[in-house]
N, C-alpha and C positions, 0 to 999 in steps of 0.2 A: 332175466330180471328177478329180483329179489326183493321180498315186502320187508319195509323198516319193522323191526322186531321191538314187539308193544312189552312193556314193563309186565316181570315175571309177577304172579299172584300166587298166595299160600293157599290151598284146598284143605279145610279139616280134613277131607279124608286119606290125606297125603300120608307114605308112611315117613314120608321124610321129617325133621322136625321143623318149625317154623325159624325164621330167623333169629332171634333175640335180641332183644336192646339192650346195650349194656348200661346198666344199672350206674344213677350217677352219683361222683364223687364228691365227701363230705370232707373238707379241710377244716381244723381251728384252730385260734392264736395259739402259738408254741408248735403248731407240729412239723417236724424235720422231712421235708420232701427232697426228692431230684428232679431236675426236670431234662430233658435230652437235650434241649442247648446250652442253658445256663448251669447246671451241676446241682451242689447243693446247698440248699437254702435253708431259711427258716419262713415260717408264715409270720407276720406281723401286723394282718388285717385279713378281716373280709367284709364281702360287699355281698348279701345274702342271697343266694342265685346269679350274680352277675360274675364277680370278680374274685379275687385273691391277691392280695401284697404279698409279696416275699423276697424276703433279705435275699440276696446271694453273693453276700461278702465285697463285692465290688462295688455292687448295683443292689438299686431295689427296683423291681420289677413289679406290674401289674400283670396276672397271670386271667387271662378272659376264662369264665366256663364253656366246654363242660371239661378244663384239664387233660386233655388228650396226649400231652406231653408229657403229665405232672406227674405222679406218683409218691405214695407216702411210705416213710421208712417205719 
């Protein structure tokens, strides 16, 4: 029999490094992103910590934070 295995923890005195958070992303009106399913767009709103409109030619799309898809050109 084997113990369920408890959620790892960071030790300062680890030589390892801690994990990091990736630092979140900043869109505004006009800038040209891609996103992995939809291609590329343009932004044409934002919604301050929530959201992101963006053109992508076909469609306009609301893109939810934190952009895990998104990326800026």
């Amino acid at each position: 029999m084997t113990k369920p295995s408890a959620p790892k923890r960071y030790l300062p005195t680890s030589p390892f490094k801690a994990p990091a958070a990736p630092s979140p992303k900043h869109f505004e009106v006009g800038d040209q992103v891609t996103h992995d399913m939809y291609g590329l767009g343009r932004v044409i709103g934002i919604e301050d910590g929530i959201a992101a409109l963006v053109d992508f030619g076909s469609a306009q799309m609301r893109i939810l934070s934190p952009y895990t898809k998104m990326s800026k050109l």
